[in-house]
C-alpha positions as CSV (number, residue, x, y, z in Angstrom):
1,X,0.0,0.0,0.0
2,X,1.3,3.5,-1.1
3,X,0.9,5.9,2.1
4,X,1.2,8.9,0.0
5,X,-1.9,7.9,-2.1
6,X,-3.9,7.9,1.2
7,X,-5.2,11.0,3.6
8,X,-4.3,11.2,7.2
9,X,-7.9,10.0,8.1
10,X,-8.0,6.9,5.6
11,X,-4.9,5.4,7.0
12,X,-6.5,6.3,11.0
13,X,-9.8,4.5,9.8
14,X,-7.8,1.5,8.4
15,X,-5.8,1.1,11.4
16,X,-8.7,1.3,13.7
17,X,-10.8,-1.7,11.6
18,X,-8.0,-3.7,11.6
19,X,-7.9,-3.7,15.3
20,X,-11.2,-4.4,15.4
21,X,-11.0,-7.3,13.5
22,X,-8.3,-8.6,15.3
23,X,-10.1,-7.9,18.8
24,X,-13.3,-9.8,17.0
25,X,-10.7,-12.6,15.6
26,X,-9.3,-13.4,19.1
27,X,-12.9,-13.6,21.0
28,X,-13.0,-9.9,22.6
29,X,-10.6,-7.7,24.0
30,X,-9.9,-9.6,27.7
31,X,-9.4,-12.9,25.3
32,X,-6.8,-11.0,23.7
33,X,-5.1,-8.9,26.5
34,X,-4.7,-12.7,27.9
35,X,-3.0,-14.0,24.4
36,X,-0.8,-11.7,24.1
37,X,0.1,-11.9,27.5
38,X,-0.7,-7.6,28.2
39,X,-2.6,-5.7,30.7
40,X,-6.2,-4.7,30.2
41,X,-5.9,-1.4,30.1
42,X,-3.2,-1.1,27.4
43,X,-5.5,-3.0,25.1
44,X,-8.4,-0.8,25.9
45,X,-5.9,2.2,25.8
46,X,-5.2,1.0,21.7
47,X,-9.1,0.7,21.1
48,X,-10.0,4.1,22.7
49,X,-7.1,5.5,20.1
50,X,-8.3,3.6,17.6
51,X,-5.2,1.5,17.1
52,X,-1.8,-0.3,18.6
53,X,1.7,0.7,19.1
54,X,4.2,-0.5,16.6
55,X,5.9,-2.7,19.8
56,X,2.1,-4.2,19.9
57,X,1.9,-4.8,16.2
58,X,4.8,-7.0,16.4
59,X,3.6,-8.9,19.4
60,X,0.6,-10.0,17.2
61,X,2.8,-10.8,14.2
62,X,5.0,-13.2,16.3
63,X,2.0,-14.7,18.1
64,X,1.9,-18.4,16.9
65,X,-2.2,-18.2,16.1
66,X,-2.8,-14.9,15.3
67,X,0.4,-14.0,13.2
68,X,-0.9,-16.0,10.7
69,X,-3.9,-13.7,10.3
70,X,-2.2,-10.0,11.3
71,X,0.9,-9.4,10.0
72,X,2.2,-6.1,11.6
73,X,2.1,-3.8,8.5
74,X,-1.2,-4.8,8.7
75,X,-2.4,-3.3,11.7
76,X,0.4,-0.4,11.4
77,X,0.7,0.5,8.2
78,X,3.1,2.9,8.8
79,X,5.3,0.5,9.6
80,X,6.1,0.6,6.3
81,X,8.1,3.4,5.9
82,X,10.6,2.7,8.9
């Protein structure tokens, strides 16, 4: 995905489904606090923003049943121009 094709809110809205889906994927958000082996509150703290830290969107990419479904560019697709 070209960043520079998309505005500021696109890539915020794309971020923030892809966490949904990923909280909806793992059963809820306690579920996946609990896989991923984080506190509560961070994971609430990346849905009230809307999406998750780079250091999170790794931890799902290395997670042996979820990194199969979210890779971290996915959730963070500003990881992409690091």
């Amino acid at each position: 995905m070209d960043l520079r094709l998309i505005t500021k809110n696109e890539l915020y809205q794309l971020q923030k489904d892809k966490l949904e889906e990923l909280i909806e994927h793992a059963g809820g958000i306690k579920h996946l606090a609990f896989m991923l082996n984080l506190p509560l509150p961070t994971l609430n703290s990346c849905q009230a923003r809307g999406r998750v830290s780079k250091e999170i969107a790794h931890i799902v990419e290395n997670h042996p049943s979820l990194g199969e479904h979210f890779k971290a560019v996915d959730l963070r697709p500003d990881l992409t121009m690091s």
